[in-house]
N, C-alpha and C positions, 0 to 999 in steps of 0.2 A: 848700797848694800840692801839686799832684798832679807827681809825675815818673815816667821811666820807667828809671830805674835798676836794677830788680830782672829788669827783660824783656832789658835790655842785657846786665848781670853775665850773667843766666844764659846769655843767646845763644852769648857766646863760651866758656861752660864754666865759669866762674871762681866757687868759692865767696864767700862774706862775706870769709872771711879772704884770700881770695886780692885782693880789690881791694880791703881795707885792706890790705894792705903796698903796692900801688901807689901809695894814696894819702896813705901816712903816717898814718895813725890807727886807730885801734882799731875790730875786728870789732862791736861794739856800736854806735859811731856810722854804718858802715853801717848797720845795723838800723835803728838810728834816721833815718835818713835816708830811708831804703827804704819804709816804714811812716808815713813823713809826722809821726812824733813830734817830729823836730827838720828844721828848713832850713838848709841847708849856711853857714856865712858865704862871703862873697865869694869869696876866698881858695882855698877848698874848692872850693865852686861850679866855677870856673875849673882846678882841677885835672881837676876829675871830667868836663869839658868834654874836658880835655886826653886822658886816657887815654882815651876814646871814638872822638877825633878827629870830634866834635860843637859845635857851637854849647849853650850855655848856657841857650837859648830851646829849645832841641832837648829839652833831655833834664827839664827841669824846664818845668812849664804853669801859667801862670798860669793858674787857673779861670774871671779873670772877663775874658777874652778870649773870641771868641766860639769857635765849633766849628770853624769852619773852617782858621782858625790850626790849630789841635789835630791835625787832619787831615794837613795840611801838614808839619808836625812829625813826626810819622809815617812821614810817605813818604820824611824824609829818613834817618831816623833807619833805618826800611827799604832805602833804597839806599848808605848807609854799609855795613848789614850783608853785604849781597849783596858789594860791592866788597872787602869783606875776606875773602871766601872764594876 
């Protein structure tokens, strides 16, 4: 599962370590998240929604959804960022 996690952190400035302490866990399971080695559990998931002020579907892509989803995702994911400037 592809996300967009590492485009978000960096957007707003914020190292690894800096959005694990947001999210309560260690600067390695970002990594791990980021890199697609490990998938958030639910739990996570939904935090990491939280600190974005994104949808769940937003920030993580199912791959076998088609492109256009993907696209869409994007746009919002782009007009969340705009709105926080």
């Amino acid at each position: 599962m592809k996300n967009l996690l590492r485009e978000l952190r960096a957007q707003r400035g914020w190292s690894q370590a800096d959005l694990a302490q947001k999210l309560d866990v260690s600067r390695q399971s970002v990594n791990a998240v980021e890199t697609g080695k490990f998938d958030p559990s639910l739990p996570l998931a939904f935090r990491i929604a939280r600190v974005f002020d994104m949808s769940i579907e937003s920030i993580f892509i199912d791959e076998s959804v088609n492109s256009e989803r993907s696209e869409a995702n994007l746009k919002e994911r782009d007009s969340n960022v705009r709105n926080e400037s």
